[in-house]
C-alpha positions in Angstrom: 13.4 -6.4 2.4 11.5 -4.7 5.1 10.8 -5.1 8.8 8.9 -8.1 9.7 7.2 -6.5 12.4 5.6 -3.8 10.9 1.8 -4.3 10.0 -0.1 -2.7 7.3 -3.8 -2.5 7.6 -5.4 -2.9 4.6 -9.1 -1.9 4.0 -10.9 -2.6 0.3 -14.3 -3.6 -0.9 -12.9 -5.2 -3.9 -12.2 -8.5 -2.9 -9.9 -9.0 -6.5 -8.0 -5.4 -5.1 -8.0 -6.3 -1.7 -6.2 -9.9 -2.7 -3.6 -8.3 -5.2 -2.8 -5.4 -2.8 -2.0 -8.0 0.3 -0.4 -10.4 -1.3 2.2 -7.6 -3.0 2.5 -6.1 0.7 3.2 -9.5 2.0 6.3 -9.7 -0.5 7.5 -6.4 0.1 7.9 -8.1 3.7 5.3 -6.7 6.1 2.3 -8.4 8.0 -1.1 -7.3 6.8 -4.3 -7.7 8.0 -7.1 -7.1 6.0 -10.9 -5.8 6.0 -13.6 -5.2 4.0 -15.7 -2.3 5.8 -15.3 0.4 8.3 -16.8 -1.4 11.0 -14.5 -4.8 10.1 -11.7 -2.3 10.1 -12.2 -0.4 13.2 -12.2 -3.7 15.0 -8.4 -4.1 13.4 -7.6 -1.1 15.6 -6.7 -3.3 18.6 -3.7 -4.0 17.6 -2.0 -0.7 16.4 -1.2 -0.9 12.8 2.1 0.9 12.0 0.6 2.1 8.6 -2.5 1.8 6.6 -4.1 2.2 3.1 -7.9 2.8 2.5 -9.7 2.8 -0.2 -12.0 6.0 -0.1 -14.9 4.4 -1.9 -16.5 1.8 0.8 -20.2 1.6 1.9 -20.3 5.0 1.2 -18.7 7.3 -0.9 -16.7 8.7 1.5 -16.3 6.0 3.8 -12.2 6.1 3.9 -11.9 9.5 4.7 -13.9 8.5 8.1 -12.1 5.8 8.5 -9.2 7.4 8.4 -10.4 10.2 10.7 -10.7 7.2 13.2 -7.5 6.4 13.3 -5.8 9.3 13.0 -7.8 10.1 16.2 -7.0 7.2 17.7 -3.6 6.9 16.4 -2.1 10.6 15.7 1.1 9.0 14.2 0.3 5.8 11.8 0.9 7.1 8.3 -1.8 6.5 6.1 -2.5 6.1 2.3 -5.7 6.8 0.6 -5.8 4.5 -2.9 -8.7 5.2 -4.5 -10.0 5.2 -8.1 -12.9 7.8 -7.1 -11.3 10.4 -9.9 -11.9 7.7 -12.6 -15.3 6.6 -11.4 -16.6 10.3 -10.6 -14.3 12.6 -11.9 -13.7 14.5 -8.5 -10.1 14.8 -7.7 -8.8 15.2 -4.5 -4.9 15.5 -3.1 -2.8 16.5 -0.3 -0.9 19.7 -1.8 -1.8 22.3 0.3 -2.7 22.6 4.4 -6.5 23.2 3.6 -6.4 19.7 2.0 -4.4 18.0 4.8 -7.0 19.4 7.3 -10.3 17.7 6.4 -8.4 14.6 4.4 -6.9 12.7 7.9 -3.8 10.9 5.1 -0.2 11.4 4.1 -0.3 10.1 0.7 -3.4 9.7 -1.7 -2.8 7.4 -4.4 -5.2 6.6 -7.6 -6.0 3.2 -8.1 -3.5 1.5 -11.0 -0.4 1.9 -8.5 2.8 -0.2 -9.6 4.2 -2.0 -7.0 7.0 -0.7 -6.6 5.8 2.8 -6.6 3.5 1.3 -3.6 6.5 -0.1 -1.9 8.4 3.3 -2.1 5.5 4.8 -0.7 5.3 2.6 2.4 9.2 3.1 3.1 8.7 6.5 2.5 6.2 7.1 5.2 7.3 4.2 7.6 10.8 6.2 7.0 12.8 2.9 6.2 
């Protein structure tokens, strides 16, 4: 399916989420490591993911989009996907439509919570250009 040596960081509160979105990652055939907060995550950044996906909603409510201002300042080119269920829980919808957006949201694909699996693995080849 895909590359073996491409590793996904994953980064969810919700331990049920976090479990259902590695193990479907795993199948689609990538490594994945895991973490449950910013600071677990940042520690990740050793080793250079090749793409990530962050849930906005972590110790704060905007936690993932300074997370993923992190690494895109440490890491310009790793494609990232926010997957998020904020616009159910609060009602405020964000995307990636127009430059404005793209400047203060540091991702390449924002994704609401509910994602099929295959729609997720389409994504990931998609940004990891597979």
């Amino acid at each position: 399916m895909a590359d073996k040596n491409k590793l996904i960081l994953i980064v969810d509160d919700d331990p049920d989420y976090l479990f259902q979105l590695e193990n479907n990652v795993k199948k689609f055939g990538f490594d994945v490591i895991t973490a449950t907060n910013v600071k677990d995550a940042l520690k990740t950044l050793e080793t250079k993911p090749d793409l990530a996906i962050l849930d906005l909603m972590l110790e704060t409510q905007d936690a993932g989009f300074i997370l993923s201002y992190k690494i895109k300042k440490r890491y310009p080119d790793v494609p990232i996907i926010i997957a998020t269920s904020v616009t159910a829980e609060t009602g405020i919808s964000f995307h990636l439509e127009t430059e404005e957006d793209r400047k203060w949201i540091k991702a390449d694909k924002y994704l609401e919570k509910g994602i099929r699996p295959d729609q997720l693995y389409r994504e990931i080849k998609k940004l990891l250009k597979l």
